[in-house]
C-alpha positions in Angstrom: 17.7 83.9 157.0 20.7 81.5 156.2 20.1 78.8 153.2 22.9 76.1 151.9 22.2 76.0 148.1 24.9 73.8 146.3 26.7 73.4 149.2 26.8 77.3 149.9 25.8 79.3 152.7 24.4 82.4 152.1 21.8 84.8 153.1 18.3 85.3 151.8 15.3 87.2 152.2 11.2 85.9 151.2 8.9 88.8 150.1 5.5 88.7 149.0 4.0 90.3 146.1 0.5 92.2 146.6 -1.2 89.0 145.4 0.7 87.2 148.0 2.8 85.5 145.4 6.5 84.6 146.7 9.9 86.0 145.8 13.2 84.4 147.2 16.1 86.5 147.0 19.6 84.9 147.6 22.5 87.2 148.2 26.6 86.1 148.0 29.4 88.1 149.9 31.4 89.7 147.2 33.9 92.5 148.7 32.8 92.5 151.8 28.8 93.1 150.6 26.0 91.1 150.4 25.2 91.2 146.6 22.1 89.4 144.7 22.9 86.3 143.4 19.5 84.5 142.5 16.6 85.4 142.7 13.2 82.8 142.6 10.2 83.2 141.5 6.7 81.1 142.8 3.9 82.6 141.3 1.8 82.5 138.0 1.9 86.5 136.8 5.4 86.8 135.6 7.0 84.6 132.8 10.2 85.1 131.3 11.1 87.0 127.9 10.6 83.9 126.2 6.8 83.6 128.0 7.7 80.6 130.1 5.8 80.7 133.6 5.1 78.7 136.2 2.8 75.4 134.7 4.2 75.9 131.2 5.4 72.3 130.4 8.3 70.8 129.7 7.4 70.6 126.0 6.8 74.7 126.3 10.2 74.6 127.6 12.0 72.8 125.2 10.3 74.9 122.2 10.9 78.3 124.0 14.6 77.5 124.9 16.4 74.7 122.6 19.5 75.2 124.2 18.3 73.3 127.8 21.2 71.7 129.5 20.6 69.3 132.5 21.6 71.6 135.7 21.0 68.5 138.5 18.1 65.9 139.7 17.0 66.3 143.1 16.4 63.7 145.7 12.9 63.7 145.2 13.0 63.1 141.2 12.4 67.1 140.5 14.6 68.0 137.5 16.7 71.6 137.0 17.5 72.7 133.8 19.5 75.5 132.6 19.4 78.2 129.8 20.4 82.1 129.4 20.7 82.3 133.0 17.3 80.7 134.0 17.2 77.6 136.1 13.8 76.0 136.0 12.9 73.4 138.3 10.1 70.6 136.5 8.4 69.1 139.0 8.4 65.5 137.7 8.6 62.4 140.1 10.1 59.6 137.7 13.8 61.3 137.5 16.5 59.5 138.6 20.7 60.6 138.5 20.3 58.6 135.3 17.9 60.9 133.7 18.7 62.6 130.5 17.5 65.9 129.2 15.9 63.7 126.5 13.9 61.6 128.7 12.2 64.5 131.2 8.4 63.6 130.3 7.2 66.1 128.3 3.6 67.0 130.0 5.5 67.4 133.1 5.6 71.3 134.4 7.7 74.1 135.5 7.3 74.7 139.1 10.0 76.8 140.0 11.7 79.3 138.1 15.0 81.3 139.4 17.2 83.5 137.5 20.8 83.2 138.3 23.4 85.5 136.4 
């Protein structure tokens, strides 16, 4: 089904994993074919190389990837940041356009996790 991300719209595709865990697939034209282009993850099994998941914090973040820089704040005060081609989503409510990747409370958690390359 069609999805504007960014201001982009492309095609994607929602699969469920055995335990009913969801995976949203996002595909970009590129030659004239539908290619992957991100790829999100909703559930608690997986976590990424550096064994951030779903729930770690925003502290677990920080440790496990220094080099965080603020990707955007959305409407409803959820915060993306972005490092070695992860984007993770904390699901905070006190973020503003204001809000600096110093200030994201630290207790709040990762509730989104997509991997864009």
């Amino acid at each position: 089904f069609p999805v504007t991300i960014e201001g982009k719209t492309t095609e994607s595709y929602l699969l469920f994993a055995a335990n009913f865990e969801k995976v949203r697939i996002f595909t970009t034209k590129f030659e004239n074919q539908n290619i992957v282009s991100r790829v999100e993850y909703d559930g608690t099994l997986c976590k990424t190389n550096r064994k951030i998941g779903l729930s770690s914090t925003y502290s677990d973040l920080k440790t496990a990837y220094p080099e965080l820089i603020m990707h955007s704040v959305s409407k409803d005060g959820k915060v993306a940041v972005f490092a070695d081609g992860w984007i993770f989503v904390i699901g905070t409510t006190k973020a503003t356009k204001e809000t600096t990747i110093d200030r994201i409370d630290p207790n709040a958690r990762v509730t989104t996790i997509a991997l864009q390359r």
